[in-house]
C-alpha positions as CSV (number, residue, x, y, z in Angstrom):
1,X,4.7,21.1,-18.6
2,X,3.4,21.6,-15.1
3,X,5.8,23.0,-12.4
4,X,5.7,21.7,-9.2
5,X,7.5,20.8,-5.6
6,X,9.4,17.7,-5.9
7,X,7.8,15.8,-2.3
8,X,9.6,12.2,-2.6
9,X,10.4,11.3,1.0
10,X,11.0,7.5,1.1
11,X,11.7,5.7,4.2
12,X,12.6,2.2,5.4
13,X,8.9,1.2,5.3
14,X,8.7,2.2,1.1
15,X,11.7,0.6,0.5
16,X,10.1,-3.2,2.6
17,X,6.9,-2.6,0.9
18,X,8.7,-3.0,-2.9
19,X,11.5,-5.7,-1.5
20,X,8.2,-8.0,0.1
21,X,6.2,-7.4,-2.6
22,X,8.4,-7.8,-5.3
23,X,7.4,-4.7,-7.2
24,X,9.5,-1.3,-8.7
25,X,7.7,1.8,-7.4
26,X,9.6,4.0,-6.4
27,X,12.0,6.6,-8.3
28,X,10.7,10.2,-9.6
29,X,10.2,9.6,-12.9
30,X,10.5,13.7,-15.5
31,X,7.7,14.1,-18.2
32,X,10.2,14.2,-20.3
33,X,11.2,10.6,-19.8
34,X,7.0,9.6,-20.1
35,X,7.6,8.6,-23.9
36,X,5.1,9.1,-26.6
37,X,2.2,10.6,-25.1
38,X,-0.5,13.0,-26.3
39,X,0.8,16.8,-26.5
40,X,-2.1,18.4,-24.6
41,X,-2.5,16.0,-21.7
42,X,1.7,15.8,-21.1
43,X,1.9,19.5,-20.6
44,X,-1.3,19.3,-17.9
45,X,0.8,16.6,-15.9
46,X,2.8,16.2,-13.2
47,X,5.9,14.2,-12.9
48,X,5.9,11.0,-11.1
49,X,6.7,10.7,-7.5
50,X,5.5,7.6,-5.6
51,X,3.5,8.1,-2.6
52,X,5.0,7.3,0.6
53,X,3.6,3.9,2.8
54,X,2.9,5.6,5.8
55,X,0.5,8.3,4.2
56,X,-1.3,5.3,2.2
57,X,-1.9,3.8,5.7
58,X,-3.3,7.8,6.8
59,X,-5.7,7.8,3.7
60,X,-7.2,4.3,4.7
61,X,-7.1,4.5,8.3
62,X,-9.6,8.1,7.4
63,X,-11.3,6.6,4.6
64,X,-12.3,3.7,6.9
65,X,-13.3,6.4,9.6
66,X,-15.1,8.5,7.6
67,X,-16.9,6.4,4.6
68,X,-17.1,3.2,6.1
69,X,-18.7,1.4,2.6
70,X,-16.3,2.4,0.1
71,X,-16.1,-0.5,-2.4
72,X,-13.8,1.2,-5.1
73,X,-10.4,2.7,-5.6
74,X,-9.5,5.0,-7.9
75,X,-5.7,6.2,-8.4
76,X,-5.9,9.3,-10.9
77,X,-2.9,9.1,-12.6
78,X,-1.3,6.2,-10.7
79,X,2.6,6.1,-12.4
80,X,3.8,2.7,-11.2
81,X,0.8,1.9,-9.1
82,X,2.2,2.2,-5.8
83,X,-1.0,3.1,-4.3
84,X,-3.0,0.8,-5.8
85,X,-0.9,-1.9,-5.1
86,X,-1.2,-0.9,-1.3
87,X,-4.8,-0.5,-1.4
88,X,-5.3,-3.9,-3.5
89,X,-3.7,-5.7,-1.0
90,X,-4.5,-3.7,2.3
91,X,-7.9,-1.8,1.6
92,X,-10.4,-4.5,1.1
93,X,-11.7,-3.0,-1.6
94,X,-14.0,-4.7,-4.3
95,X,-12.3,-3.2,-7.2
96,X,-9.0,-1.0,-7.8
97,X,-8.2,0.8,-10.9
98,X,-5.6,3.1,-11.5
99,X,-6.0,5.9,-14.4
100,X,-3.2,6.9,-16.1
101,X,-2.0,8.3,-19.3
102,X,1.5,7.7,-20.2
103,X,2.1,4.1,-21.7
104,X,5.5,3.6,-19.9
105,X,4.0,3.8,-16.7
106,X,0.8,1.8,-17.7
107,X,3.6,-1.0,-18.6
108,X,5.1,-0.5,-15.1
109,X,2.1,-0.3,-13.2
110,X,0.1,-3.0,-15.0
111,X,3.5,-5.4,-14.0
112,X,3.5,-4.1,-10.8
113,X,0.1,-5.3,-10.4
114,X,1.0,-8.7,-11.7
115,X,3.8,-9.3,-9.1
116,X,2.0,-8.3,-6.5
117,X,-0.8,-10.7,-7.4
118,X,-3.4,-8.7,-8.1
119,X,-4.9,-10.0,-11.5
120,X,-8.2,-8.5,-11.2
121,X,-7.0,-4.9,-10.6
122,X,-7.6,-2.3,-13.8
123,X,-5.0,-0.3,-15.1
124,X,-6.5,2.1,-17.6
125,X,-4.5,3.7,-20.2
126,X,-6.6,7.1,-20.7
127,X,-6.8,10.6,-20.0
128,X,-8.2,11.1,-16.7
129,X,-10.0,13.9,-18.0
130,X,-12.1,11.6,-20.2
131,X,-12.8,8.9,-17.3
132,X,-16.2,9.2,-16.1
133,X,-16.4,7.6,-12.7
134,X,-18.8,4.1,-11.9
135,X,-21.6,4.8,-10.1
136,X,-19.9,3.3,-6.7
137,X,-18.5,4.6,-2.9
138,X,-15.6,5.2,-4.4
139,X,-12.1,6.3,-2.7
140,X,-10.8,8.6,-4.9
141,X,-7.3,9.3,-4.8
142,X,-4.8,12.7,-6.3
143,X,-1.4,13.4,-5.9
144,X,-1.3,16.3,-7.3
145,X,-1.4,14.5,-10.6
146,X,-2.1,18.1,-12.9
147,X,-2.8,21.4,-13.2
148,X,-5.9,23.2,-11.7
149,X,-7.4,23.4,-15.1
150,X,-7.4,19.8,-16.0
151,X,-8.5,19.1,-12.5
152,X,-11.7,21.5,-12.5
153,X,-12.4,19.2,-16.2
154,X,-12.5,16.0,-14.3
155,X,-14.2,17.5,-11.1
156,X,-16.5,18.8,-13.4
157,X,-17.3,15.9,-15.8
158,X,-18.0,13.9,-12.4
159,X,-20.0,16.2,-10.8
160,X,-23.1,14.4,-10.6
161,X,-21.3,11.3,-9.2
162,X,-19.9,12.9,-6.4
163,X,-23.3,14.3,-5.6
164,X,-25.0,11.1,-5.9
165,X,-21.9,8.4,-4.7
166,X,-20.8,9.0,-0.9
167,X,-17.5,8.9,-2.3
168,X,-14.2,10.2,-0.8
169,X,-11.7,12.5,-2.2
170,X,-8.1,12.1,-0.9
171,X,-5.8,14.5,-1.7
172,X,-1.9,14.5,-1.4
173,X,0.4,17.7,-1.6
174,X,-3.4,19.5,-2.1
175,X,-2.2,22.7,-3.7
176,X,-4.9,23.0,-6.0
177,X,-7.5,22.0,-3.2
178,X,-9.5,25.5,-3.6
179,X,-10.8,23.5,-7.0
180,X,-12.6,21.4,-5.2
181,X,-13.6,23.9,-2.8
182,X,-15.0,25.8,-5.4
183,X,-17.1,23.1,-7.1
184,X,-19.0,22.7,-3.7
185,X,-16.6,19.8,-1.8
186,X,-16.4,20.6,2.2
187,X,-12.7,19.2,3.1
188,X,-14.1,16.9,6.0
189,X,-10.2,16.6,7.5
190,X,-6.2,17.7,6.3
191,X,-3.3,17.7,7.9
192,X,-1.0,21.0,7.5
193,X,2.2,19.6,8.0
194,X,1.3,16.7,5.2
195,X,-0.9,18.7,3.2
196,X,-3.0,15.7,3.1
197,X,-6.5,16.6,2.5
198,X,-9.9,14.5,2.4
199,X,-12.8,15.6,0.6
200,X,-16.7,14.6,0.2
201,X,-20.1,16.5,-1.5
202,X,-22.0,17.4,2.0
């Protein structure tokens, strides 16, 4: 399984966010407690920390700024759904989907979505590595969800979207962010201190 820097830094505005909306998002969750999953894909991942509020609000406030149009979003490998509960019910966008492999956390996040009202929102039990994006603006959106081979696979596989799609990459605790750099991305903004990152095909 995939190493990596345990980042979960709640705050009195995460903790309002799943009291007012009635949901259960937050908690770091091992791989080992992700129940039955596929072999391959559970040693790519990463466990499952929620993303704080007040970086959600940074990623739309930029999207907004940068890619005005957007009409999708995209959580790869969403855990509980945190993020795409936020962005259902603050982003305005036309469609939210959140990928995401493990079928506990499909359970959690597809009743997450339910509390929070959002009935129309997709929560897709799959291997992000097989999901081809929809030809849409789309705000796609990583925390650090797996290793830097599985994320070169689904860079790679949706090459030709990027390239086509003024979509947006946003990228949370980016320490695999010279992937994208390397499959031709120019990292339009990211903030050091945050290592949040955005990227977009130029």
């Amino acid at each position: 399984m995939v190493e990596t820097e345990k980042y979960y830094d709640p705050d009195w505005r995460d903790r309002w966010f799943e009291k007012w909306n009635g949901v259960d998002v937050e908690g770091i969750i091992e791989q080992s407690d992700y129940g039955p999953a596929d072999e391959s894909t559970l040693a790519r991942a990463t466990f499952y920390q929620p993303i704080p509020v007040r970086y959600l609000a940074r990623i739309l406030r930029q999207a907004r700024k940068s890619t005005p149009r957007l009409t999708h979003f995209i959580d790869v490998g969403c855990g509980k759904g945190k993020a795409c509960v936020y962005m259902g019910l603050k982003g305005g966008f036309d469609r939210i989907s959140g990928l995401e492999f493990a079928p506990r956390l499909v359970s959690a996040a597809r009743a997450n979505m339910r509390r929070a009202g959002l009935i129309q929102s997709d929560i897709i039990e799959t291997d992000a590595r097989d999901y081809a994006l929809p030809a849409a603006p789309t705000l796609v959106f990583l925390f650090n969800p797996f290793d830097a081979a599985a994320l070169e696979y689904f860079i790679q596989k949706n090459l030709f979207h990027f390239q086509q799609q003024r979509s947006l990459i946003a990228y949370a605790f980016d320490v695999r962010r010279e992937v994208l750099r390397n499959a031709g991305f120019r990292e339009i903004r990211r903030d050091a201190s945050t290592r949040l990152s955005f990227h977009q095909m130029p």
